[in-house]
C-alpha positions as CSV (number, residue, x, y, z in Angstrom):
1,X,-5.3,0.2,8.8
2,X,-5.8,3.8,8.0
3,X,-5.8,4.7,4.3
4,X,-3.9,8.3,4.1
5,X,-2.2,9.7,1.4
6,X,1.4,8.4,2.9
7,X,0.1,5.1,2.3
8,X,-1.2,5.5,-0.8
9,X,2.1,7.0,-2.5
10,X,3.5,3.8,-0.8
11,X,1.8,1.2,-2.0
12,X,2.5,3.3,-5.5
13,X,5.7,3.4,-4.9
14,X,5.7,-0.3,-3.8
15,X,3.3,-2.1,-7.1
16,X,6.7,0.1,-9.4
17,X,9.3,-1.7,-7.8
18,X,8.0,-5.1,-7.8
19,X,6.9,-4.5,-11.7
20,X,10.3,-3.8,-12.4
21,X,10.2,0.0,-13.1
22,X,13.6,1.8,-13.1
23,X,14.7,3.8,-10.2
24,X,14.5,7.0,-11.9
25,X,11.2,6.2,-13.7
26,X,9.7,5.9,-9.8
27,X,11.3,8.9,-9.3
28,X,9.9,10.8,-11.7
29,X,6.3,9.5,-11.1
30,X,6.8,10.3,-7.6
31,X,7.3,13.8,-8.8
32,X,10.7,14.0,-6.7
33,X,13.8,15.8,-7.6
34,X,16.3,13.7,-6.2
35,X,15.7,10.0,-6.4
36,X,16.8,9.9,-2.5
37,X,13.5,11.2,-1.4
38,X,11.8,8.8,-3.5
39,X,14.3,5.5,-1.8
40,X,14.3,6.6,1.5
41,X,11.1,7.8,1.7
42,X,9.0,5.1,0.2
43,X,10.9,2.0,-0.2
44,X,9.6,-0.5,1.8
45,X,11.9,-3.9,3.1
46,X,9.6,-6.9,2.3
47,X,11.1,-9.9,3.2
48,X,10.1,-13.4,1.1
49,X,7.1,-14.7,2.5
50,X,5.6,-11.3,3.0
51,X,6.4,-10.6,-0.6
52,X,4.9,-13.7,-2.0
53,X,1.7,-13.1,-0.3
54,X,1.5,-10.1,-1.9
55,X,2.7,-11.2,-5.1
56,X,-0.7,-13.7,-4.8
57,X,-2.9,-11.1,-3.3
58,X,-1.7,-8.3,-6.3
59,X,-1.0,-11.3,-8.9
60,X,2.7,-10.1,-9.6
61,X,5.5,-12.5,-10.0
62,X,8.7,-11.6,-9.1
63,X,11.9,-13.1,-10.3
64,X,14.6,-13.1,-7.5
């Protein structure tokens, strides 16, 4: 996989949301101005097994 600066603000985007960090929090850290940009944007869909992979490979647990 390429490493670009899109994927890089995802995977930013994508270790806030599993941690739990407010909505507008992302947003600001993002440096948005409208949270919109920030969810449609950058938010990824991870379904289950994808995210507890990641959850090992980042050592994150999520609570569902």
């Amino acid at each position: 996989m390429k490493v670009n600066w899109l994927v890089m603000r995802r995977s930013f985007d994508q270790w806030l949301r599993l941690n739990g960090v407010d909505p507008k929090e992302r947003q600001g850290l993002m440096r948005h101005a409208s949270f919109s940009t920030t969810g449609n944007k950058y938010d990824q869909h991870i379904e289950s097994l994808q995210r507890r992979a990641l959850d090992r490979l980042i050592g994150v647990q999520v609570v569902n």
